[in-house]
Backbone as a chain_set.jsonl record, in Angstrom:
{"seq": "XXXXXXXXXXXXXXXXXXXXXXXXXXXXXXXXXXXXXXXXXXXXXXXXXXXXXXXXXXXXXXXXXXXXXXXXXXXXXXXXXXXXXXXXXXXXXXXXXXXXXXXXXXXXXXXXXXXXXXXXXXXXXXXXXXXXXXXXXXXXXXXXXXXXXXXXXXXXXXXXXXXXXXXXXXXXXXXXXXXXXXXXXXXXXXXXXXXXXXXXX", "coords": {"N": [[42.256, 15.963, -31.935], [40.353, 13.623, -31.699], [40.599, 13.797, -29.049], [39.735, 15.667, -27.695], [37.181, 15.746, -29.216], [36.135, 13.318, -27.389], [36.597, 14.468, -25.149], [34.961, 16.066, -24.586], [32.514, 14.394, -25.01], [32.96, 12.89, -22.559], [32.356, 14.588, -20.761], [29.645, 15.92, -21.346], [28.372, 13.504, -20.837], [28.859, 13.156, -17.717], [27.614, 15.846, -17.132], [24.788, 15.573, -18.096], [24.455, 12.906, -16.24], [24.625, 14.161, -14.191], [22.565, 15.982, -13.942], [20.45, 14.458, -14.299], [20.399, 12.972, -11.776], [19.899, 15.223, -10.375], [17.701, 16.083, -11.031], [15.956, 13.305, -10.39], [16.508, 13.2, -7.946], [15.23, 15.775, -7.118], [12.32, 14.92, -7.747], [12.252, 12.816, -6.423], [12.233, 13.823, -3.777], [9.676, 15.515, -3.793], [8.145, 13.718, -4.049], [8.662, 12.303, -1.802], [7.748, 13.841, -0.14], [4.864, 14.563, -0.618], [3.708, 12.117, -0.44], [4.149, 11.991, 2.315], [2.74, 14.13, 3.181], [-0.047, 13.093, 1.981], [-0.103, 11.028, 3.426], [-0.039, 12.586, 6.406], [-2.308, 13.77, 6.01], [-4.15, 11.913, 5.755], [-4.404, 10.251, 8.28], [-5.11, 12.355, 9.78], [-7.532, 12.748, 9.462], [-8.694, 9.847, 9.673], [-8.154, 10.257, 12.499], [-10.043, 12.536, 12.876], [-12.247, 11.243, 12.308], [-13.02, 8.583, 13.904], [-12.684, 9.969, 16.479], [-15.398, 11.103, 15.637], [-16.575, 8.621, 15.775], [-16.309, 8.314, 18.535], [-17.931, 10.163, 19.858], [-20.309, 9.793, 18.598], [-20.555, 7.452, 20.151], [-20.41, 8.149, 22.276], [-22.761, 10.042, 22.582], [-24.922, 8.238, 22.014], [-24.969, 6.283, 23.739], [-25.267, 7.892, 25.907], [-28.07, 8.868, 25.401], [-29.322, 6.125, 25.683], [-28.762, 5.981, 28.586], [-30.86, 7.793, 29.322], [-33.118, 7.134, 28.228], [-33.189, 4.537, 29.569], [-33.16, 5.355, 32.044], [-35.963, 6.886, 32.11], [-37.431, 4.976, 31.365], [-37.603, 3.345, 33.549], [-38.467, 5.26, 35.429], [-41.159, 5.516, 34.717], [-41.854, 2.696, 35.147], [-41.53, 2.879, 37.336], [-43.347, 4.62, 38.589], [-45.52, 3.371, 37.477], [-45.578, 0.723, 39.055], [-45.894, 1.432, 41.924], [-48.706, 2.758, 41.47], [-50.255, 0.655, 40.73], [-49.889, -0.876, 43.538], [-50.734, 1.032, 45.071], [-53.821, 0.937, 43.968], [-54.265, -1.557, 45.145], [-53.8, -1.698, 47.611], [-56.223, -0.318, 48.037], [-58.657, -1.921, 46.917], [-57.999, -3.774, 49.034], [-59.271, -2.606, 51.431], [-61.532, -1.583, 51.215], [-62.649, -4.198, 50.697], [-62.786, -5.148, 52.768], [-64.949, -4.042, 53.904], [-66.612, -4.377, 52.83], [-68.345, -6.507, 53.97], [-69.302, -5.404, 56.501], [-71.474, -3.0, 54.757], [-73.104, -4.859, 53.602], [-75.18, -6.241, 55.385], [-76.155, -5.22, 57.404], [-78.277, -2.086, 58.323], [-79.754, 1.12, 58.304], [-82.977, 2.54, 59.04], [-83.215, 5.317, 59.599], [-81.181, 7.639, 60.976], [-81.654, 7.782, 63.459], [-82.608, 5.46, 63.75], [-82.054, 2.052, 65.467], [-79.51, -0.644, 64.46], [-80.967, -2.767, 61.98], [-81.048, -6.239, 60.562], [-79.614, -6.479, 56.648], [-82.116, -6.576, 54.622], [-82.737, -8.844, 52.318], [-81.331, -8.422, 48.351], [-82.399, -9.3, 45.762], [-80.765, -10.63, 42.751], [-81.071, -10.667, 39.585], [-80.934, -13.697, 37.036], [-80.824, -12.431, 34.614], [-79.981, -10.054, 35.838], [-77.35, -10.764, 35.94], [-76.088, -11.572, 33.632], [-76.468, -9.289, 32.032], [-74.303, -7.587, 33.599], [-72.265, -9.03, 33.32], [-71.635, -8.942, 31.027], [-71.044, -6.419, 30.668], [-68.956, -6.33, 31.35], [-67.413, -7.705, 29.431], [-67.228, -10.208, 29.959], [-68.118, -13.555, 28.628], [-71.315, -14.597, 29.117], [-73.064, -16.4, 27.99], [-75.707, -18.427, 27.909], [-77.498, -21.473, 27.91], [-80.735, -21.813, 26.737], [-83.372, -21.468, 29.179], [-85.162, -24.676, 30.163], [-88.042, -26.865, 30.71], [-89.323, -30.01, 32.276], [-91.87, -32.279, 31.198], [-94.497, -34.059, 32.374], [-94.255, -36.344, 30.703], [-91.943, -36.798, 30.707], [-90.533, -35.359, 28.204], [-88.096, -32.663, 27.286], [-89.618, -28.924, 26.946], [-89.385, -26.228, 25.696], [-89.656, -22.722, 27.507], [-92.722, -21.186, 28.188], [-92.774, -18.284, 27.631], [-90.349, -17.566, 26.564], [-86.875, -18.293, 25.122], [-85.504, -16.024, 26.718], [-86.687, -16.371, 29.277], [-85.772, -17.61, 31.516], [-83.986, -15.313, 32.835], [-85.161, -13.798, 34.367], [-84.956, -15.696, 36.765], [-83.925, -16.38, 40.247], [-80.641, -15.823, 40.774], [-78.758, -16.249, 42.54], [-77.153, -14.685, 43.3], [-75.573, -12.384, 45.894], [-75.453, -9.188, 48.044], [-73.315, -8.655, 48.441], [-71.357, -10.438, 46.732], [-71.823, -8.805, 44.488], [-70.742, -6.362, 45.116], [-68.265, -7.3, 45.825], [-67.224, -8.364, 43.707], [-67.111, -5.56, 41.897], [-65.216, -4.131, 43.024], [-62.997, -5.602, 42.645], [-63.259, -5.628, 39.829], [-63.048, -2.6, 39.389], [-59.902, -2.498, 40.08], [-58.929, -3.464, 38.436], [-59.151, -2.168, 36.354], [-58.543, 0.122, 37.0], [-55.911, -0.169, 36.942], [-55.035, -1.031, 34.171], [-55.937, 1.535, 33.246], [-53.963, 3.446, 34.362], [-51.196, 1.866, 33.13], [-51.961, 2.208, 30.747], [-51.981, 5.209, 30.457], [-49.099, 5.626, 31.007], [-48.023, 3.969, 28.813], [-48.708, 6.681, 27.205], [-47.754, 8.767, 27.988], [-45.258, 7.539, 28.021], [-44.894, 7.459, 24.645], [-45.574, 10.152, 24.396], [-43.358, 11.548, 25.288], [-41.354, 10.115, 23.631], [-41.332, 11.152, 21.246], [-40.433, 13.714, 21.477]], "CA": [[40.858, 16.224, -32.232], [39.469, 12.736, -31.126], [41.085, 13.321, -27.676], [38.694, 16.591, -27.429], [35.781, 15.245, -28.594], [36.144, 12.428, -26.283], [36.628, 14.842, -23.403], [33.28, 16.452, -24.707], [31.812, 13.547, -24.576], [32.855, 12.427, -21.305], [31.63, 16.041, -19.666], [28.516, 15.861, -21.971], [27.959, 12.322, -20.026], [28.695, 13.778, -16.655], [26.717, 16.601, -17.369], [23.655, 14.372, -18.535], [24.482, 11.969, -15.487], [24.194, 15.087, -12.812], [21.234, 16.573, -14.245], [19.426, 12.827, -14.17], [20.821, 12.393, -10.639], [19.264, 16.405, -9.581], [16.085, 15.618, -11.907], [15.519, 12.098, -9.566], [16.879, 13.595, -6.418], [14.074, 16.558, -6.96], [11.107, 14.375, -8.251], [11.901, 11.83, -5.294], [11.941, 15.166, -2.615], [8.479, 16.101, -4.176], [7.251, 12.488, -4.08], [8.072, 12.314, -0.321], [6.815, 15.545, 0.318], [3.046, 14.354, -1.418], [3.345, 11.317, 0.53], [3.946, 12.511, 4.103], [0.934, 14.84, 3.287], [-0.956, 12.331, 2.433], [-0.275, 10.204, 4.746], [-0.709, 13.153, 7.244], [-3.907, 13.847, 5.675], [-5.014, 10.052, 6.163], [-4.361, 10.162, 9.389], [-5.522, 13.395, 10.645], [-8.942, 12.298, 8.635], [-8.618, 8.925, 10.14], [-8.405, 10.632, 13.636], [-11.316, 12.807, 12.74], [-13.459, 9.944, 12.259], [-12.463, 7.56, 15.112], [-13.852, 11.455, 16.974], [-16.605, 11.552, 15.402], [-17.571, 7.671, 15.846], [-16.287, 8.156, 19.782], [-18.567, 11.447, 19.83], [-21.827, 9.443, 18.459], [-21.127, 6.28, 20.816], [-21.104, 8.689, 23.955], [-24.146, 10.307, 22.657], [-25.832, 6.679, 21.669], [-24.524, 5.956, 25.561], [-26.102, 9.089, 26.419], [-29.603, 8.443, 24.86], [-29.874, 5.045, 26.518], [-29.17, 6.011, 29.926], [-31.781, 8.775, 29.272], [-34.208, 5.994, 28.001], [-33.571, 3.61, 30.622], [-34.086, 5.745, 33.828], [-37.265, 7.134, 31.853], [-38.164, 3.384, 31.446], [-37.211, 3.079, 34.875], [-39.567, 5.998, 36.094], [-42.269, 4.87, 34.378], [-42.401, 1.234, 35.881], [-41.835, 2.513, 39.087], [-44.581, 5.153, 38.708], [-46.877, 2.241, 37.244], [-45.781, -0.221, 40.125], [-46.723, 2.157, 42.813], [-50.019, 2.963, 41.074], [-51.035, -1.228, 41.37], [-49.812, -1.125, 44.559], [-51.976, 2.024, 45.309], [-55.008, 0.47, 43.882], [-54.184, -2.591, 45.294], [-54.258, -0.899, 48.885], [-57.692, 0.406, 47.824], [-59.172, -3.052, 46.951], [-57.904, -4.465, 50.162], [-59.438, -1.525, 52.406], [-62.698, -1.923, 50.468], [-63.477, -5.309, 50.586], [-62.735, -5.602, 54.778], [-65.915, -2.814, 54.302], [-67.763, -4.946, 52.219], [-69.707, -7.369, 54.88], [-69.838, -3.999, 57.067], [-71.96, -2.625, 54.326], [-74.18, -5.274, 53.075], [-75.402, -7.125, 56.308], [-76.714, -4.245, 58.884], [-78.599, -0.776, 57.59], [-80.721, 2.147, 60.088], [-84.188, 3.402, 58.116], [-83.045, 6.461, 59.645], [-79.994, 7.956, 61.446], [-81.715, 7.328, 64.632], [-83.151, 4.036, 64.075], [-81.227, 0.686, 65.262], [-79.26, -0.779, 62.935], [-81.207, -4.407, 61.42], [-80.22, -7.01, 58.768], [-80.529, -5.738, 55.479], [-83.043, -7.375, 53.467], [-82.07, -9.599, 51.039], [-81.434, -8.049, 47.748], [-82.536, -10.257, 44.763], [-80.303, -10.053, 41.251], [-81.659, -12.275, 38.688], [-79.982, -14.19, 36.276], [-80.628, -11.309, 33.43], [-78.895, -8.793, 36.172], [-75.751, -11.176, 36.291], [-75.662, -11.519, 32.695], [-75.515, -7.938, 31.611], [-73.665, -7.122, 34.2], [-71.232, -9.412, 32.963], [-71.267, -8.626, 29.349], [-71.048, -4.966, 30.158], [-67.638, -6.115, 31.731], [-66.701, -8.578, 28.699], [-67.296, -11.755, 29.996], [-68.949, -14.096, 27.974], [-71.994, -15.188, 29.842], [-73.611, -17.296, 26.996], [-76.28, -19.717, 28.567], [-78.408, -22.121, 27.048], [-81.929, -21.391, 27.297], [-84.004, -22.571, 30.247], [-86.109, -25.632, 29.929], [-89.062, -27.134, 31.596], [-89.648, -31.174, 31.569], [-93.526, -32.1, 31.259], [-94.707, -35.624, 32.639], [-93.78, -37.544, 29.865], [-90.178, -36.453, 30.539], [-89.884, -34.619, 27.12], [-88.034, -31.176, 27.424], [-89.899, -28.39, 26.122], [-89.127, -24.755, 26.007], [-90.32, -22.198, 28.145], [-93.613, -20.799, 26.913], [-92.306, -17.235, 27.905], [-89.583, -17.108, 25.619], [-85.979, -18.079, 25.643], [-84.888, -15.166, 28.237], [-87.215, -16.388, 30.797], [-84.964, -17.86, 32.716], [-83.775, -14.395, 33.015], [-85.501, -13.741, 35.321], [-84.502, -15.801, 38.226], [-82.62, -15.371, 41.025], [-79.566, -15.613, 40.309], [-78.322, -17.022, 44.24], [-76.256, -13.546, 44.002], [-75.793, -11.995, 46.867], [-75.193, -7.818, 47.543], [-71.771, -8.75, 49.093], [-70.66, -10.771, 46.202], [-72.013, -7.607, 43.586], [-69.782, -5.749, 45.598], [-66.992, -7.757, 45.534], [-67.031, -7.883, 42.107], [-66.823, -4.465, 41.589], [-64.195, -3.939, 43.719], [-61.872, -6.423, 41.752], [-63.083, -4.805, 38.401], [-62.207, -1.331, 40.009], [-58.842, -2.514, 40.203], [-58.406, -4.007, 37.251], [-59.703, -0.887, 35.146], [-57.621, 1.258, 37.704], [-54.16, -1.357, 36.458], [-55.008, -1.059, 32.517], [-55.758, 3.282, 33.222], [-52.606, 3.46, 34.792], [-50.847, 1.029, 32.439], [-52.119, 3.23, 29.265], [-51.322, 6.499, 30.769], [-47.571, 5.245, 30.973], [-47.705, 4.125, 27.52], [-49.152, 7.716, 26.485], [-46.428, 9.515, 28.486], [-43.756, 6.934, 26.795], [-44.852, 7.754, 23.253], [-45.176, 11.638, 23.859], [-41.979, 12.192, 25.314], [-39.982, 9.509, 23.01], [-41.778, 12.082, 20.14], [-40.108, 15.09, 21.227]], "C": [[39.976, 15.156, -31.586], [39.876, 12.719, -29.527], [39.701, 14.932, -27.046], [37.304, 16.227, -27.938], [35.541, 13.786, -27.663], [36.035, 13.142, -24.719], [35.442, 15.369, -23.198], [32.268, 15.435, -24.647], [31.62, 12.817, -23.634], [31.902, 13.74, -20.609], [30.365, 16.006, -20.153], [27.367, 14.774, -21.242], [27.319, 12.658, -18.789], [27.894, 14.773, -16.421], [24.783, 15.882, -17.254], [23.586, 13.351, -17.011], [23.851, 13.173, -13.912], [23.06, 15.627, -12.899], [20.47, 15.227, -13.582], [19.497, 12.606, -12.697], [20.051, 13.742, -10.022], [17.935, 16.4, -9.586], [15.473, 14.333, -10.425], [14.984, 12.314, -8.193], [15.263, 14.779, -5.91], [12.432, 15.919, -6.996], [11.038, 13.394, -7.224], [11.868, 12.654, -4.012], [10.624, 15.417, -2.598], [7.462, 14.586, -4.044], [7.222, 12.439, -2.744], [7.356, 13.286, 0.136], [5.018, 14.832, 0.069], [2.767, 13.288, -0.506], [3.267, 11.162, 1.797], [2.906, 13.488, 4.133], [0.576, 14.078, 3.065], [-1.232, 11.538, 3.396], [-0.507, 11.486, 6.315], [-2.16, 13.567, 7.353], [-5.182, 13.028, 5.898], [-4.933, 10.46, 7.465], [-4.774, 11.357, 9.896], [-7.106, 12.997, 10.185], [-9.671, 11.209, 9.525], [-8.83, 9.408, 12.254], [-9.739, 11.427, 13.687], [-12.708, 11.788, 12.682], [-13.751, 9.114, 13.164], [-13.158, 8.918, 16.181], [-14.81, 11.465, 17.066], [-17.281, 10.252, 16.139], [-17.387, 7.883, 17.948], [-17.521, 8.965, 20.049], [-20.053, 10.606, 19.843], [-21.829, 8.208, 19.503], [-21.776, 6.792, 22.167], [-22.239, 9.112, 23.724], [-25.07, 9.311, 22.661], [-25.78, 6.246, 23.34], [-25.509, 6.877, 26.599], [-27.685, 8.722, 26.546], [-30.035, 7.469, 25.461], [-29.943, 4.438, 27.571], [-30.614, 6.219, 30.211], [-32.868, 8.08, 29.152], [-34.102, 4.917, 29.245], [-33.883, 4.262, 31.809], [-35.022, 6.263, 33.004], [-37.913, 5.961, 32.243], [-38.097, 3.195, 32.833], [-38.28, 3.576, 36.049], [-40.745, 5.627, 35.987], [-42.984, 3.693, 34.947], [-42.527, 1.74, 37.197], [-43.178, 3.099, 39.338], [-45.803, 3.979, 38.233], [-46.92, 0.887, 38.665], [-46.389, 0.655, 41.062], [-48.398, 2.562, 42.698], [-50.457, 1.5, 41.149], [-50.663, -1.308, 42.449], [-50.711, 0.028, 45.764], [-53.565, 1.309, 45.297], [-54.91, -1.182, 45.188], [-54.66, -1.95, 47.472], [-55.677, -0.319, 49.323], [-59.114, -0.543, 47.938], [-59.233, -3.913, 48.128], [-58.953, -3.723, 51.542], [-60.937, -1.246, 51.725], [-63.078, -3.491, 50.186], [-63.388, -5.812, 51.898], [-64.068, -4.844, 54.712], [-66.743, -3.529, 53.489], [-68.825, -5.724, 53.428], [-70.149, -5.957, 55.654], [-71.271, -3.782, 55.929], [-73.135, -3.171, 53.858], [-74.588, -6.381, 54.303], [-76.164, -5.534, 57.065], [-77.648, -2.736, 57.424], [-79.668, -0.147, 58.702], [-81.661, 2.638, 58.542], [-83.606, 4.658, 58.375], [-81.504, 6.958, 60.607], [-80.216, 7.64, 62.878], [-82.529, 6.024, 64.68], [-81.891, 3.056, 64.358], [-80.564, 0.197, 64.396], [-80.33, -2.023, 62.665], [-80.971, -4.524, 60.473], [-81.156, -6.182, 57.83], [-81.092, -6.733, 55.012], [-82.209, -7.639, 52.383], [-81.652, -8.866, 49.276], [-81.498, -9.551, 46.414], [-82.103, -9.765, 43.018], [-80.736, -11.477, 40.762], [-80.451, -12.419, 37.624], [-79.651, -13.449, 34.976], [-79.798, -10.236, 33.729], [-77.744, -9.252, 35.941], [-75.242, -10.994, 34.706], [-75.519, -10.277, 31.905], [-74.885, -7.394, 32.374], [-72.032, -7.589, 33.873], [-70.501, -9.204, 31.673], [-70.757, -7.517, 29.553], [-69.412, -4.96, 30.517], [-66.339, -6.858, 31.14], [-66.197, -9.422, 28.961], [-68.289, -11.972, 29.58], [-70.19, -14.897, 29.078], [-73.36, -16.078, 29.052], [-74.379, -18.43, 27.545], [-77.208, -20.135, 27.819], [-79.578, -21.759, 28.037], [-82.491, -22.358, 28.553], [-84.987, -23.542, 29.846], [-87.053, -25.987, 31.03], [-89.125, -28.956, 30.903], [-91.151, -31.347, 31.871], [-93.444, -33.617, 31.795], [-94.15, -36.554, 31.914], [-92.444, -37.689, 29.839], [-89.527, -35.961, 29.718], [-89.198, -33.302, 27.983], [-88.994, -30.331, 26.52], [-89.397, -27.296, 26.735], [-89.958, -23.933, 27.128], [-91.737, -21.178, 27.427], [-93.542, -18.885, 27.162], [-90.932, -16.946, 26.826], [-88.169, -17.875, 26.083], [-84.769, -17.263, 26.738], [-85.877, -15.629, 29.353], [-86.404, -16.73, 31.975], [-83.816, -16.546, 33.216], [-84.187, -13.305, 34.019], [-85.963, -14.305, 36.8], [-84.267, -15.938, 39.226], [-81.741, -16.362, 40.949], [-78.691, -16.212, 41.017], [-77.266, -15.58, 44.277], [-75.874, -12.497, 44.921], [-75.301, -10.486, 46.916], [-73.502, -7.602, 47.454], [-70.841, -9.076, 47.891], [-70.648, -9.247, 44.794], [-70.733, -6.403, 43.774], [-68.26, -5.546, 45.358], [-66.146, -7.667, 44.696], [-66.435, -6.622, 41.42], [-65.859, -3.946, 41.989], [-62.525, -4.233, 42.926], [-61.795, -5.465, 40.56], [-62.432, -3.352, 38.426], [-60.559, -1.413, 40.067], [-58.268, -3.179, 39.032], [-58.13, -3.198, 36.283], [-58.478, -0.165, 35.796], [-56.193, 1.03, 37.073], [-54.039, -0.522, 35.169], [-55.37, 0.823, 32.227], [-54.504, 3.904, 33.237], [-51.323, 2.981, 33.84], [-50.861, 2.316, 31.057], [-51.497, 4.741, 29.647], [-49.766, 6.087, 31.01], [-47.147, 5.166, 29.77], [-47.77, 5.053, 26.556], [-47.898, 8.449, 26.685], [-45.005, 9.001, 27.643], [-43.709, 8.01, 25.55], [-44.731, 9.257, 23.462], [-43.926, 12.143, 23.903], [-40.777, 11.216, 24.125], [-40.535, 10.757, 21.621], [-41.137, 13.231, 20.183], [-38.58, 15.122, 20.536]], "O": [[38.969, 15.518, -30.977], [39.538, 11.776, -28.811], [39.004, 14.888, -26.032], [36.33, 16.371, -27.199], [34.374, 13.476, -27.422], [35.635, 12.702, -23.641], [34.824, 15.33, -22.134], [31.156, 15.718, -24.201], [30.608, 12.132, -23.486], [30.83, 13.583, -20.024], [29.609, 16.074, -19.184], [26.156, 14.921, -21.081], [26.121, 12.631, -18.507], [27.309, 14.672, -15.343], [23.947, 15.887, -16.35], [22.428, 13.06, -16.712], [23.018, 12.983, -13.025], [22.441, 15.791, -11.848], [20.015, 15.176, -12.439], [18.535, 11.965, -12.273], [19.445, 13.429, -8.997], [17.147, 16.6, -8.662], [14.615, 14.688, -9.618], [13.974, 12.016, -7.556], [14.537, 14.702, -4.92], [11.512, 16.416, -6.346], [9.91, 12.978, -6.959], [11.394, 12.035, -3.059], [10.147, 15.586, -1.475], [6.234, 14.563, -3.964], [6.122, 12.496, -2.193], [6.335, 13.264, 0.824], [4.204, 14.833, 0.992], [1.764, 13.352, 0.205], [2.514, 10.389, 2.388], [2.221, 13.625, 5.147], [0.552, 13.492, 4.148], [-2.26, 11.361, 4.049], [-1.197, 11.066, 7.244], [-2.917, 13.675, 8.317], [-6.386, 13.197, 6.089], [-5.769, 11.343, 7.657], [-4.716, 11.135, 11.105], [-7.845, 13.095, 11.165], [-10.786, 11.359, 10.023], [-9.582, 8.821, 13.032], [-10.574, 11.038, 14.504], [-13.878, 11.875, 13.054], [-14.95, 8.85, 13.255], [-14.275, 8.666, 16.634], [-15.433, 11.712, 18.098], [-18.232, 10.403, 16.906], [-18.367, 7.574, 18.627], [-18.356, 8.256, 20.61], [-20.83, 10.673, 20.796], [-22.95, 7.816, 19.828], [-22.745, 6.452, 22.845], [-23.076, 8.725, 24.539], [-26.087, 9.488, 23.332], [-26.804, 5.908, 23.934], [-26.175, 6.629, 27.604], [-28.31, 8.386, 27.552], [-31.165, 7.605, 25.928], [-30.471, 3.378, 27.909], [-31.395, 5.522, 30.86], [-33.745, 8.329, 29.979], [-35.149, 4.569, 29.79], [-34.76, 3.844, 32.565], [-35.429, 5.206, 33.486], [-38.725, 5.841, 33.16], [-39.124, 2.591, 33.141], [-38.766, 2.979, 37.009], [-41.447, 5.387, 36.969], [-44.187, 3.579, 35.185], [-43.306, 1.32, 38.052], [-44.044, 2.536, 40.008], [-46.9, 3.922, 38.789], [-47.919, 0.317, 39.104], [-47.618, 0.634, 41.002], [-49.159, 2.644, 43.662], [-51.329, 1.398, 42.012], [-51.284, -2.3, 42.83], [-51.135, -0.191, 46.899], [-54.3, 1.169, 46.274], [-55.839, -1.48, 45.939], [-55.685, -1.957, 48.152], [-56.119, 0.009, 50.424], [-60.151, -0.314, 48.561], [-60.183, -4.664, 48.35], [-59.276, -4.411, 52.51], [-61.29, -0.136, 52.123], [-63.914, -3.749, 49.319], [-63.905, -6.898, 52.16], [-64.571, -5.007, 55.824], [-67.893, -3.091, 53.533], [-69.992, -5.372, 53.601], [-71.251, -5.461, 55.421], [-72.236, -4.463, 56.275], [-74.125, -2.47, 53.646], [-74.216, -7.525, 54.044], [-77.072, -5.247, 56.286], [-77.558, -2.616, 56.203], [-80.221, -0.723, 59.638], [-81.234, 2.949, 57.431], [-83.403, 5.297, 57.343], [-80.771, 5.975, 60.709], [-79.267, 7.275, 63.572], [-83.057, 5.656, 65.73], [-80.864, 3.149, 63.687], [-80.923, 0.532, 63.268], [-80.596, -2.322, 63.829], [-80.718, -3.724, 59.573], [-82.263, -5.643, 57.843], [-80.526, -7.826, 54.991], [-81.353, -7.004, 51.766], [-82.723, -9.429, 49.05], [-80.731, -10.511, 46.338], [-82.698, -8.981, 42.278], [-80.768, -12.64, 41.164], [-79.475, -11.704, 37.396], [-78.623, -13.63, 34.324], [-79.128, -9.565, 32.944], [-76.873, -8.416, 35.698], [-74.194, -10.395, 34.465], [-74.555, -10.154, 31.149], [-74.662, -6.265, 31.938], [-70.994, -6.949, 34.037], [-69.312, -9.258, 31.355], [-69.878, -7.24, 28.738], [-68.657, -4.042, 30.195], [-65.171, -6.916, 31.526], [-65.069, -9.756, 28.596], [-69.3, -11.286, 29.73], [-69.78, -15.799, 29.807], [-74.442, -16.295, 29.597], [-73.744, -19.476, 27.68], [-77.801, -19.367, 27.062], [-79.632, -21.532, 29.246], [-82.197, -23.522, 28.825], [-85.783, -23.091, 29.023], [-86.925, -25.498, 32.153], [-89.038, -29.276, 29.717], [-91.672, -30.63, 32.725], [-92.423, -34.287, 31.646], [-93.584, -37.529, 32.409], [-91.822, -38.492, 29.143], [-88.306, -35.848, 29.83], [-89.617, -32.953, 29.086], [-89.27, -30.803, 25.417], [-89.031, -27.22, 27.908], [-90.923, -24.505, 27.635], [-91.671, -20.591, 26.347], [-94.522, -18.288, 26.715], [-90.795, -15.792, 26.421], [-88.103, -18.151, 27.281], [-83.729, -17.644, 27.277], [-85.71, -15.081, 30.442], [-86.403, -16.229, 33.1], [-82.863, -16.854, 33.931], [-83.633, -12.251, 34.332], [-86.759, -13.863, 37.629], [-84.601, -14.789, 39.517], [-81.992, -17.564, 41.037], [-77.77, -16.775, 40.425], [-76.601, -15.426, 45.301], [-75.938, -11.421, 44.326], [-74.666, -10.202, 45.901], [-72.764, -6.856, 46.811], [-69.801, -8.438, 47.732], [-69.601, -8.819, 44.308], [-70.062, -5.806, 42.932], [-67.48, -4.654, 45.026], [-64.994, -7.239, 44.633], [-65.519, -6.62, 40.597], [-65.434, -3.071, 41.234], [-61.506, -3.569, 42.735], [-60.847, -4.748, 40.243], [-61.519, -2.987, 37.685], [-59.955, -0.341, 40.098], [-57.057, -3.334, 38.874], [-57.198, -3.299, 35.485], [-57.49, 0.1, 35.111], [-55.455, 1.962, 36.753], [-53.247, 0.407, 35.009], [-55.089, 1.339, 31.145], [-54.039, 4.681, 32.403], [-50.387, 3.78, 33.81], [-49.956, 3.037, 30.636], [-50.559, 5.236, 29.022], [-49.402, 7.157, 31.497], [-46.224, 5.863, 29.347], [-47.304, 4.896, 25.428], [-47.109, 8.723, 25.781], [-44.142, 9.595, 26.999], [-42.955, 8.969, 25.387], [-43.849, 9.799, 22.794], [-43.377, 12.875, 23.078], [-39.631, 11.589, 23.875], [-39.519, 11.157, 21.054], [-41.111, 13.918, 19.162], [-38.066, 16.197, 20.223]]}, "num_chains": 1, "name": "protein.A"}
């Protein structure tokens, strides 16, 4: 009797021992299984991403070719435009003495000197303001015998009227420069308009 339940209790063991050993064997099959998906899952994820970031650098690569030859166009189109004006200024101020030295009353008269043109010191100064330079002068004075200063009895603008020592040539000149300056900062802004609309689209 104790030799049979002993043998039942050995097979009962064995029994118990093969189950535990099929139980393990299955639950460690199902554990690799979960973990080679995940880990394929990581990694296919992981490759998706590393994609995506390659994907946005070429486009980021993309974008700042695209921006630099714009930038590129732009300067050149703005250098050529100062070098335009600049061509303009030069080819206009060889024509300046031409213009203010000789003149014909009529198409068939001779040429003779032109008459002097007289700008006073009130033409220089709004001429200058209107071009935002400060032309701020202290009023004119007069000294009397005794050597005091006194004012002018015309007003502080009298001396506004003048002359000025400016000549038509230098009026000219002037304008010429400013012409090219305005022409720079036109040019200049219209580049920066073009920038901003197209970086907007």
């Amino acid at each position: 009797m104790l030799v049979i339940l002993g043998g039942v209790l050995v097979a009962l063991d064995d029994f118990g021992q093969s189950r535990y050993d099929a139980g393990y064997a299955s639950a460690k099959a199902a554990g690799d299984k979960a973990t080679a998906e995940l880990r394929e899952k990581y990694a296919v994820e992981k490759l998706a991403a590393a994609d995506a970031q390659t994907a946005a650098a070429i486009q980021a690569n993309a974008l700042l070719r695209n921006e630099q030859a714009r930038g590129n166009q732009l300067a050149t189109q703005l250098a050529d435009a100062k070098e335009n004006l600049r061509k303009t200024t030069d080819t206009l101020t060889r024509e300046v003495t031409r213009v203010t030295t000789l003149y014909r009353r009529t198409l068939d008269s001779p040429p003779e000197p032109l008459p002097p043109g007289v700008f006073t010191a009130g033409f220089v100064r709004v001429w200058n303001t209107a071009n935002g330079i400060d032309t701020s002068m202290p009023a004119q004075s007069n000294s009397s015998a005794t050597g005091r200063t006194t004012t002018s009895p015309d007003g502080p603008r009298a001396a506004d009227s003048l002359d000025s020592g400016v000549t038509q040539s230098r009026v000219l000149a002037n304008q010429i420069r400013n012409g090219e300056l305005h022409g720079s900062c036109r040019s200049q802004l219209n580049r920066l308009i073009d920038w901003t609309l197209n970086g907007s689209k």
